[in-house]
N, C-alpha and C positions, 0 to 999 in steps of 0.2 A: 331421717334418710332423705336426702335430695334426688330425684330420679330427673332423668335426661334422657330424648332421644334423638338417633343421628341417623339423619337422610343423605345419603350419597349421591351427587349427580353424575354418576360415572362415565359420561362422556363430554362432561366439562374437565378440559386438563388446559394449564397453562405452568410455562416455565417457570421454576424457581433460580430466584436471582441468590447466591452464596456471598453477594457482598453487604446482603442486609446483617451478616454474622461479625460485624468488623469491630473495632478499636481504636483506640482514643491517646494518646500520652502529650501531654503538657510538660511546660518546665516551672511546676505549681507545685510549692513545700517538698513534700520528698518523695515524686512522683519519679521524675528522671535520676536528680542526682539523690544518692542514698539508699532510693526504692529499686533500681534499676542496676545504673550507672557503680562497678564495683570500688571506685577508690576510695580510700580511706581516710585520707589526710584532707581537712578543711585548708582554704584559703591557702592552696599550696604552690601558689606562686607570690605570696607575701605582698599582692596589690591592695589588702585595704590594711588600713590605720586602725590602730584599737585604741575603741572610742573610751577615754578616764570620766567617768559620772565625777559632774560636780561637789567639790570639798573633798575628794580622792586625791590626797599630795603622791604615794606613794606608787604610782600607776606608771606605765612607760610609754606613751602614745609613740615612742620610735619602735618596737617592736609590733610586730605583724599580728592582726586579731587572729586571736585563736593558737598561735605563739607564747612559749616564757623562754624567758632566759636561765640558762643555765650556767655554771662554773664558780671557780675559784680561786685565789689569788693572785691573777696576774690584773695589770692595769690596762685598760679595754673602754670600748667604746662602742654603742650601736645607735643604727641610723636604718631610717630607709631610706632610699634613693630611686629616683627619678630615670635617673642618666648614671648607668647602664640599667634598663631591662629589658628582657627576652621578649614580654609580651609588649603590642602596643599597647600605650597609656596606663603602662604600669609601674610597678616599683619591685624594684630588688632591696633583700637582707643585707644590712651593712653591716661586717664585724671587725674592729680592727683593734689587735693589741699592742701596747706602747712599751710594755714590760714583761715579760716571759718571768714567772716568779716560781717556773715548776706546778703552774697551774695550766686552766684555758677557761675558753667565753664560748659559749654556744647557745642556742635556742632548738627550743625541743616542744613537742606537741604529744598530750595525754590520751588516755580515759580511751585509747584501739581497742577493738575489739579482734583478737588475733586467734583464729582457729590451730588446731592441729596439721597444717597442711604450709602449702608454697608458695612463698611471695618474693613476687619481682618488685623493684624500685629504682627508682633514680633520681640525682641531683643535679643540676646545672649550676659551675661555678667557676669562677674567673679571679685572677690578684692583680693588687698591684705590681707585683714580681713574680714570685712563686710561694706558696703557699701549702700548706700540710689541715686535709681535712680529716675529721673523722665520723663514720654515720654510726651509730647503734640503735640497735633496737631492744628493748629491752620491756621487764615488768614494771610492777609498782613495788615489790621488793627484791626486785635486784639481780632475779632471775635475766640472764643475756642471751638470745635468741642470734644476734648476730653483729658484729664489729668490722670497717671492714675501712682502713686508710686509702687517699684520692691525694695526690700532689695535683693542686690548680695553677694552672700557666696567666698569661695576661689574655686569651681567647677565651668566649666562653665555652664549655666543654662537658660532653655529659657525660658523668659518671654513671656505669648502672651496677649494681648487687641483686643477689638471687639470696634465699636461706629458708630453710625451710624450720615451722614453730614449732621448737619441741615440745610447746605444752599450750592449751588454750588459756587466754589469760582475757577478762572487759575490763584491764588497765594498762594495756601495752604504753609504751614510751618510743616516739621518734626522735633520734638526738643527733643534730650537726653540731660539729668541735671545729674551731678553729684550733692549733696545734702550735704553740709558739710564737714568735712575734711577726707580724704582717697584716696588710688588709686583703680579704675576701668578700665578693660579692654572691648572695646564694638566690638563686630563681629557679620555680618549677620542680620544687620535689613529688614525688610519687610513690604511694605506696600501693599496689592491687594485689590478690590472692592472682597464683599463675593459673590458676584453673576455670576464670573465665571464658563466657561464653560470646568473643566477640567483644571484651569489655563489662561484658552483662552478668549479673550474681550465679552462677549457674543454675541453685535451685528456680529464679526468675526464670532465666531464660527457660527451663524444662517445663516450666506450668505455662507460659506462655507458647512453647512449643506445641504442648500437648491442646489446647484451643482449636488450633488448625486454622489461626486467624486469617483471615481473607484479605485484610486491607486493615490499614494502620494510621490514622491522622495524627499530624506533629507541625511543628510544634508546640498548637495551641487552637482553640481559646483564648482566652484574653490577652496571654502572653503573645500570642503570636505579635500585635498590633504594635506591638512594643519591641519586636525582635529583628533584629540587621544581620541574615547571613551571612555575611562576608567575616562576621566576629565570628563563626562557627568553621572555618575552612583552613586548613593550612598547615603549617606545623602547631598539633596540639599545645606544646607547651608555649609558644608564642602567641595562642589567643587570645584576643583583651578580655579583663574581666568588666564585669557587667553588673549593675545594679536591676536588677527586676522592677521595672518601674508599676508594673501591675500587683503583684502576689509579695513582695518584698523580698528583703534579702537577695542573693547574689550569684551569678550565673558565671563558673570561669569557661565556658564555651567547650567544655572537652570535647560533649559530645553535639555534632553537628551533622553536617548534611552528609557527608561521607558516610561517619558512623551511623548512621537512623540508615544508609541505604544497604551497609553491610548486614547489620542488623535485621531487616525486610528482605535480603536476600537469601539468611539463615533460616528465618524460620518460615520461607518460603510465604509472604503475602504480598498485595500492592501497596505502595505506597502512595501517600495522598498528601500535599504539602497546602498550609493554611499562610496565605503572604502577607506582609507587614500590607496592610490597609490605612493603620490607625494614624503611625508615627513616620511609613515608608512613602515612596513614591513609587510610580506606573515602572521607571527607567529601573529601579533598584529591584521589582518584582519582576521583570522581564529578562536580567540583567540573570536574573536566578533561575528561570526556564533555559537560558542558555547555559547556564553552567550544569545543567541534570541533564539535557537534551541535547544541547548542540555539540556540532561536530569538532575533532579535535583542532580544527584548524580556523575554530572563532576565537573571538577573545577568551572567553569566560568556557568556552570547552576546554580552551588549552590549559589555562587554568589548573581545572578539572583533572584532566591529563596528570599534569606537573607535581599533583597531589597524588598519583600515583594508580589513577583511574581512566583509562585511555579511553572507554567505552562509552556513550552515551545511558546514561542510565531511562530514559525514554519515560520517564514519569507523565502519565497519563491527565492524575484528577489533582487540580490546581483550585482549591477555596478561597475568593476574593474577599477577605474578613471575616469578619469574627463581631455578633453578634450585636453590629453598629448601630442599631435601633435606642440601644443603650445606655442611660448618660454613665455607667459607670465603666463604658468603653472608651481606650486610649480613642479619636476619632470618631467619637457619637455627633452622626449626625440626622436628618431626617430623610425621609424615600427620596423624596428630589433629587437633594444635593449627594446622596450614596450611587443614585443611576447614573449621575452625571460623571462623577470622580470613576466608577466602576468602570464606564467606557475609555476612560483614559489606560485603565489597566488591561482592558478587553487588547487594544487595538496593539498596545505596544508590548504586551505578553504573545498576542497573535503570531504577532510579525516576525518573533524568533523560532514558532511551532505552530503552524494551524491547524494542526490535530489534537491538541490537550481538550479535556474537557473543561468550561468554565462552570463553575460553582459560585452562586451566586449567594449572599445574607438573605434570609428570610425575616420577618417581623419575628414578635416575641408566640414560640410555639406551643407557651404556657395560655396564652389568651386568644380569647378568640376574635379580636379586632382582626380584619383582615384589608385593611387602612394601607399599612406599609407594603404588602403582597401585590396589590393592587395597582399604586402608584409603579412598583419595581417592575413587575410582568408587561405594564403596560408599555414605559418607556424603553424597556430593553430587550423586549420579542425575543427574535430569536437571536439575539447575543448573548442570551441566558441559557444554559446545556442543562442545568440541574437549579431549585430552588431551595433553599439549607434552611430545616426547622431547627431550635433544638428543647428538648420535653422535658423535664424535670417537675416532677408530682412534688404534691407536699414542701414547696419552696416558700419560704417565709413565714413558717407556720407562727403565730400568736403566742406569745409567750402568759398562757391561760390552760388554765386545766381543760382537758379535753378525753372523753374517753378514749381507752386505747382502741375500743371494739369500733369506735364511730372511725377512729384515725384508719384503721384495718382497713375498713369496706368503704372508704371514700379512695382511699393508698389505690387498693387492690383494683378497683370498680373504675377508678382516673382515665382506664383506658380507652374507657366509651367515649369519654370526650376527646379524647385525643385523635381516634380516630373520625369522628366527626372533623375535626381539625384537618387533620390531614386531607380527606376526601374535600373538604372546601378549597383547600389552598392548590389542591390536583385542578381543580376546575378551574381556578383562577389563572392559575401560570399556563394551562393548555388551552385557553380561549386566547390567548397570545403567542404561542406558542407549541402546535401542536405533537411535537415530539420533544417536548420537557418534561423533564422528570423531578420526584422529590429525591434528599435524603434527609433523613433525622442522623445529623452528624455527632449529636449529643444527647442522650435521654438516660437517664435513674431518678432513682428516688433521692433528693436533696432536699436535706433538711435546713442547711448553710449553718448548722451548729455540730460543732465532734461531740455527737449525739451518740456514734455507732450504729445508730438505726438504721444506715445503708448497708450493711452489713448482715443484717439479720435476715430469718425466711421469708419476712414478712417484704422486703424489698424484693428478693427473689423472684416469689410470687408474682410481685407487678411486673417486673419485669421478663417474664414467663409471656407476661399477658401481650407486653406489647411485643415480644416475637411473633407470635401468634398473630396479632395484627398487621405486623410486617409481612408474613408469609399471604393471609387473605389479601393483603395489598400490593403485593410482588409487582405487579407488572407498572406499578406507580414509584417503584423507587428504585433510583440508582444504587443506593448503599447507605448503611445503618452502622452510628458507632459510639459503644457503651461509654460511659465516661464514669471512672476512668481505666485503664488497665492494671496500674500497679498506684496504690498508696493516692496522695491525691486529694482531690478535694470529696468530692461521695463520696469517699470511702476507699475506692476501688477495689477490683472484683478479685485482685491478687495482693496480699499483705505481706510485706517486706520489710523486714528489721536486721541488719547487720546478714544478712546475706540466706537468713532461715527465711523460707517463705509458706506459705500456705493459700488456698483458694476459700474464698466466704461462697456463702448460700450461691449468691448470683455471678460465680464463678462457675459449678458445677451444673447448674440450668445455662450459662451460655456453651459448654462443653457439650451438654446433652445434648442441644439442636444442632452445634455445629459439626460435630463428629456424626451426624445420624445420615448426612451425605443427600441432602434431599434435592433431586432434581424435579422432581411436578408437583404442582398444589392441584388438590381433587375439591370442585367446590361443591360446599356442604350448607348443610340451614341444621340446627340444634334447634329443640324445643325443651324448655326449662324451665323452671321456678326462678325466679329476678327478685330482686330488692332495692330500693330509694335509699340514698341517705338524706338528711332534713336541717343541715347544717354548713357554712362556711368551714374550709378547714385549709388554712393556708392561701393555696392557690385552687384550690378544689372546690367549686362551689356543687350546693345540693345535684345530685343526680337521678335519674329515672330509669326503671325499668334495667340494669345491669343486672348479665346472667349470673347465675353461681358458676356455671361451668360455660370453660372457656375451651374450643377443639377445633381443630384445624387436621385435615385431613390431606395424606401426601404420598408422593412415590419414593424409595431413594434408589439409587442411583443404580440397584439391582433388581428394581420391579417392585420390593416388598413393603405393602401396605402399611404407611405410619402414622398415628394418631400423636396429637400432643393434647395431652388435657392440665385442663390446670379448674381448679377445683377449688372457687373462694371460699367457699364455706366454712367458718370456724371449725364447727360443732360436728359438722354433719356428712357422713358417708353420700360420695357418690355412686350412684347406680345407675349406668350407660346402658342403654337398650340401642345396640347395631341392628342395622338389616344383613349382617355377613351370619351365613351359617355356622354353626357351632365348630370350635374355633380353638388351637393353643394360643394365647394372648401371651410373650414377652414382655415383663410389664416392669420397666425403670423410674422409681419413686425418689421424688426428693419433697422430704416431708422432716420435722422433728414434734414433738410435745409440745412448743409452744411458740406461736409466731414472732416473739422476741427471741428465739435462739442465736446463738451465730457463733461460728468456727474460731477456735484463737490457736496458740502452738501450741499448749496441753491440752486443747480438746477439740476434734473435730463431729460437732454434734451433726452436723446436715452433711453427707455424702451420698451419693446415688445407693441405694438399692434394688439388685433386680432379682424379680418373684416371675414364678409361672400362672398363667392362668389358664383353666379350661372353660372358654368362654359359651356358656352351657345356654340353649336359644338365645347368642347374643350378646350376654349382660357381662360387665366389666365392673368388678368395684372396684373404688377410689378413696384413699383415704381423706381424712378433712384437712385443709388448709396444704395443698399438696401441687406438685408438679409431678407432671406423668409423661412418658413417651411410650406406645404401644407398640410392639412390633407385629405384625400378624404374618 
């Protein structure tokens, strides 16, 4: 049994800040598109080529990846083409038949995952004359969902169909027909469930809802550095597609600046935009605070406007880069040369909005070199509004046996150093700047291997710790944001697969603190039993004197006294001795049997539990390896 006791300073209170509860979304594997983003059909505006592996004769590299052809006996021809397509620098499906033999030629896409419920779609399609299409949707044996004929003119023209699946099938069939003799050019198919939220999977959007997220960053991390707005605005199915030159694979732009504001005004947070640094220029990031801020009568408001958005969307927190320290950043460079390039985007970002706040790259906030902090705070005083950490424990762990218990309590314990970390780099940017602030834009547990361990209590756990850290540090940070939201690289804190979702361990610990509505932190000192670890582990080196229990003591927003404890101890029962008098303690636990746990779709082993306590002189048990929120 671990015992613990908590001193209240109860006339020390200071504001709690709700944007340290914030989030993260990339356009990284199948965080946005797939995890998020409801559409179904791959490469559906037919702009990339599929690629025939060498000594493959029988391959069609004119047909669209992610594409087959389908039909039979008429004589036909397919191509993709350049000149016409809807998006720029893309390609349209070429079908053209020379002989009607009582057959047709179509191209069609497999392996849907198609629920019991209602889906909208549509095709963009143009002839050389006039032309006879047909879309079907169908199974893999032959069950038909819905059929539905389009005569295409020489304009391009969108057709749209609704139908609703009469049975769920994870081998639906997309099928365009050409219908008799003539050419047809096809761009921009769609298929979504109609019961999206905004675009977004619904069960997504509802777990995301229910967060009560404060602020949202997008479109990146590393992507961003690599990312041209202007691909992301306009009429959707006319956006170019895009090679991901960071994360790989391929980006058709659906969802963009529009949609991310719709999106942020549904489920009610701010938004926070991260601007091309890497690959962009000052004019092209300024270019883009005029199109979210300025008025309808500039350029790039009208713009905005024309898109169907008359109102300035008044985006506040503007991040100049993305983790440029680097070298595996689009645009790695050193302090210097980042202060110097950063004033170029200070001044011509300024000039469209001199109220945004600017967010500046911080050094690497895994180490503790504070080299790059240093040079940046100096050169840029006060044209720095905020300084961007981002924390990731356990990064590059050693591919070497290690125990799990050592990996646990350096995981869990990482915090200590982190916020040492943070309190240096406070001093460093506010001896330049005395009304700068931090944020940790980015922090979990990353292992940079699809380990699943980000996922488990035991990442939770750490992540528990550095709220807690965040709350004791409030009045030093602008805003804090998990990485990542949905699917992703950690892991993210919401898992998403064809439109079923669920929340992990450190889904239900950032839900706990951010629905607890905390408006004051009450500062406190714990005295407790600590422990060393004695070993390199990753990015983690040996550590000292880290408590077992971790508590932060607060108001919310109705008076009522709130504890969070988090409780590293494997093995071992906490036992909290308060100076409050005897007491009903509310007591919500996120704990399971074994610090490798973690939630899937047939099992949700870690979801909160709430127990009563009668806190009898005081004392408060806790179980081992646990998250706790008290209510008193």
């Amino acid at each position: 049994m671990k015992k613990a006791k908590l001193k209240v300073k109860k006339t020390s209170l200071r504001q709690a800040n709700p944007l340290i509860f914030g989030h993260f979304i990339e356009f990284m594997r199948d965080c946005i598109d797939d995890g998020m983003w409801a559409e179904l059909l791959k490469n559906r505006g037919f702009d990339r080529r599929k690629k025939i592996p060498q000594g493959v004769v029988d391959g069609n590299p004119n047909i669209a990846e992610g594409w087959y052809r389908t039909g039979y006996n008429n004589s036909f021809d397919i191509t993709l083409d350049q000149n016409p397509s809807l998006a720029k620098d893309g390609l349209s499906q070429k079908l053209m038949c020379y002989n009607d033999y009582d057959g047709y030629v179509g191209v069609a896409q497999g392996n849907l995952f198609l629920k019991k419920e209602t889906y909208n779609g549509h095709i963009w399609a143009k002839s050389e004359d006039t032309a006879q299409i047909q879309i079907s949707v169908k199974d893999g044996d032959g069950y038909s969902y819905h059929s539905v004929r389009f005569v295409a003119g020489q304009q391009w023209q969108r057709f749209d169909f609704e139908f609703e699946a009469g049975r769920p099938t994870t081998n639906g069939i997309f099928e365009i027909r050409l219908l008799g003799e003539g050419t047809v050019w096809l761009d921009g198919a769609s298929l979504m469930p109609a019961n999206t939220k905004h675009g977004i999977w619904p069960q997504v959007y509802e777990h995301i809802r229910m967060l009560c997220p404060p602020v949202i960053r997008f479109p990146g991390g590393c992507f961003a550095d690599c990312y041209h707005w202007m691909d992301g605005v306009g009429e959707r199915d006319q956006r170019p597609y895009r090679h991901n030159r960071h994360w790989g694979g391929y980006e058709d732009n659906s969802f963009g600046t529009d949609e991310y504001m719709e999106f942020c005004k549904a489920v009610g947070c701010e938004p926070m935009i991260c601007v091309n640094f890497g690959s962009g220029t000052a004019q092209e990031a300024a270019a883009w605070v005029e199109y979210c801020n300025g008025a309808s009568d500039t350029q790039y408001g009208q713009m905005r406007a024309e898109n169907g958005h008359p109102e300035p969307y008044n985006i506040k927190y503007w991040d100049i880069g993305n983790e440029t320290f680097g070298d595996w950043e689009i645009g790695h460079c050193n302090a210097l040369e980042y202060a110097e390039k950063y004033q170029e985007f200070y001044h011509a970002m300024k000039e469209k909005d001199d109220s945004i706040v600017f967010m500046a790259c911080a050094g690497d906030g895994d180490s503790r070199s504070q080299d790059w902090n240093k040079t940046v705070s100096a050169v840029l005083g006060t044209q720095l509004d905020v300084l961007c950490l981002h924390m990731y424990t356990l990064k590059a762990m050693e591919k070497r046996h290690v125990d799990n218990r050592d990996i646990y309590y350096a995981v869990t314990g990482s915090v200590v150093k982190y916020e040492e970390i943070l309190n240096e780099t406070f001093d460093i940017v506010t001896a330049s700047n005395s009304r700068a602030k931090l944020a940790v834009t980015e922090y979990n547990l990353g292992t940079l291997i699809d380990s699943f361990r980000e996922q488990t209590l035991e990442a939770a756990i750490f992540n528990a710790g550095m709220l807690n850290m965040f709350l004791r540090n409030t009045d030093k940070l602008k805003m804090c944001n998990i990485s990542d939201l949905v699917n992703g690289w950690p892991g993210g804190i919401i898992v998403s697969k064809n439109g079923t979702a669920y929340g992990t361990a450190s889904y239900y610990v950032m839900k706990l603190y951010a629905e607890s509505r905390i408006s004051q932190i009450i500062d406190s000192c714990v005295s407790c039993e600590s422990y060393d670890t004695e070993i390199q582990i990753g990015n983690i080196e040996p550590l000292q004197d880290v408590p077992y229990a971790d508590i932060v003591v607060c108001l919310d927003d109705q008076g009522n006294r709130i504890l969070f404890v988090v409780n590293r101890s494997l093995e071992e029962e906490l036992v909290l001795q308060t100076e409050f008098e005897a007491h009903e303690a509310e007591i919500t636990e996120i704990t399971s049997k074994k610090v490798s746990d973690r939630n899937s779709i047939e099992q949700m082993n870690i979801v909160p539990v709430v127990r009563k306590e009668f806190a009898e002189k005081g004392e408060i048990h806790f179980a081992p390896h646990s998250v706790n929120r008290v209510r008193i």
